[in-house]
Residue, then its C-alpha position, 0 to 999 in steps of 0.5 A: x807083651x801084654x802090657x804093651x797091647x794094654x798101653x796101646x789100647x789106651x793110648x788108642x782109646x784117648x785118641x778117639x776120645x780127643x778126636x770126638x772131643x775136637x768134632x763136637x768143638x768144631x761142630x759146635x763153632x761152625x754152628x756159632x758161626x752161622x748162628x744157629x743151633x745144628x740140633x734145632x729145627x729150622x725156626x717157621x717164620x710168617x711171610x710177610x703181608x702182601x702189599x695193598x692191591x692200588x688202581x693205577x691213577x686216573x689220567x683225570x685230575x683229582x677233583x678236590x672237595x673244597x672245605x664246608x662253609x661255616x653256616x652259623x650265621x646267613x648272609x642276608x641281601x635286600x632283594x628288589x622284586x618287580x611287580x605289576x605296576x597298577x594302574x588308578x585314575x586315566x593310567x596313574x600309579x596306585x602301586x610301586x611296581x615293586x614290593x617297596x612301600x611308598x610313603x607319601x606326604x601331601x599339602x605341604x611343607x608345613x613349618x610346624x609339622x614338616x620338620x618334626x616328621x623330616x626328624x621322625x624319618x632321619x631317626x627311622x632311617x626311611x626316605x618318603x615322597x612329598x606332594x609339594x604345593x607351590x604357595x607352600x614351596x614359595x613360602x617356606x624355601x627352607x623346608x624345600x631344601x630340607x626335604x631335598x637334602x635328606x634324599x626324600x623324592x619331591x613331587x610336584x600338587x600343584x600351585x594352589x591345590x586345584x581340586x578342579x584343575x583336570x577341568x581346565x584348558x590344557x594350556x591352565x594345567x601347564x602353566x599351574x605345573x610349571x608354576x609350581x615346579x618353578x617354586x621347588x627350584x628356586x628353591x633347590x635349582x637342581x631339583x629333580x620333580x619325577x612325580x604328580x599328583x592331582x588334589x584330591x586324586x582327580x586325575x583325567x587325561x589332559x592331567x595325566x598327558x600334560x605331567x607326562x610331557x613334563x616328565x612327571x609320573x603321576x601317582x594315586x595311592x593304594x592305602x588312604x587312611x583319609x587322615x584330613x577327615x575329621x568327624x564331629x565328636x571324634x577325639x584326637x586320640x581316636x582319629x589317631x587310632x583310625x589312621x593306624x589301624x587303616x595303615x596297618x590292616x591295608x598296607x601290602x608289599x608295592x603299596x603307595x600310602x596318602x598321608x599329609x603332613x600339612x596341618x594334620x598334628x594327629x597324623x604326625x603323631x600317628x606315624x610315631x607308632x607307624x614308622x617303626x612298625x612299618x620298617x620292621x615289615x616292609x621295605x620302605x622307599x621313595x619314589 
């Protein structure tokens, strides 16, 4: 009897050990299943961060910055200004009207001197005006052409270099300035004569009147380096220091220079150093 109750206590005793046993598996696979660990403590995690906080867009377009332009190097542009054209001798021209400076050459052409200046400009790259004489159109037709083909402006002093031409009837003025205009077209027989100029710079007003109603401007000058003026004793070498020096020290931006290239060698020479220096500090122009 005794021993039966013992049989069945064990027996009793390794049921609820099996069965402890069987829950912990159970347990144990149900947690595997979910994956997580039933003892643990449920793991903390951060919330994620919230997203960025946008301004609903503008019913504008976008303007676009458009792209920085490269500055190493600035764009340069000749720039005409306009000035007061001033007024010399019975309304004649003594400036441009501009800030270009006018180089002016009277009394020729001259077969010595001329071409050599004609080639002094070419290599400068300076276009001038000359103060043609008829006699010295009517004689040297070539150096005309030549003038006129390099694009320097033709200017119309006279048949003969009348010093006392504004003294005569109007009728004489005329016929001189047709005369010498006459002598530049049979040379070049398109020519285009815009300017005047009075021998001397005697200009009146039948002079003035009479060019004007022959569509000629009549110009003076504002810088005179009086290169025709020899005083005795004076060297070449001076007289061609003086006419620098002068052009230099009064030349300004609408200046018009008196120069001749007629029998003037040291004039010539002098503008050897003057081209140059002028071109670096001046836009030079024709008329």
């Amino acid at each position: 009897m005794r021993l039966s109750h013992t049989r069945k206590a064990l027996t009793i005793s390794a049921l609820l050990i099996m069965t402890g046993l069987l829950g912990q598996a159970a347990a144990a696979q149900t947690a595997s299943a979910l994956g997580t660990e039933p003892s643990a403590p449920a793991p903390v995690t951060t919330p994620p961060p919230s997203a960025p906080t946008t301004t609903p867009p503008s019913s504008a377009p976008a303007t676009k910055t458009p792209p920085a332009k490269p500055t190493s190097k600035p764009i340069e542009k000749a720039i005409v200004q306009k000035r007061k054209i001033r007024t010399g001798p019975a309304g004649s021209h003594l400036t441009t009207g501009t800030d270009g400076v006018a180089l002016t050459f009277d009394d020729g052409p001259d077969p010595d001197y001329t071409p050599v200046l004609l080639r002094m400009l070419a290599k400068e790259k300076i276009k001038a005006t000359f103060c043609v004489v008829g006699t010295q159109a009517r004689r040297h037709p070539d150096l005309v052409r030549a003038i006129a083909k390099a694009g320097h402006t033709l200017c119309n002093h006279t048949w003969n270099h009348d010093l006392k031409l504004g003294k005569k009837p109007v009728a004489k003025i005329k016929s001189d300035l047709e005369r010498t205009n006459a002598a530049i077209r049979a040379a070049v027989p398109d020519a285009k004569i815009p300017y005047f100029r009075a021998p001397g710079g005697h200009f009146n007003q039948p002079v003035v009147v009479t060019a004007k109603k022959m569509g000629m401007t009549s110009i003076y000058w504002k810088v005179d380096p009086r290169d025709w003026e020899h005083p005795k004793g004076e060297s070449p070498g001076q007289h061609r220091k003086k006419i620098i020096k002068i052009v230099q020290r009064h030349t300004r931006p609408g200046s018009i220079v008196l120069s001749h290239d007629y029998a003037q060698p040291d004039t010539i020479a002098a503008y050897r150093t003057l081209l140059p220096w002028l071109r670096q500090r001046f836009r030079l122009v024709a008329l």
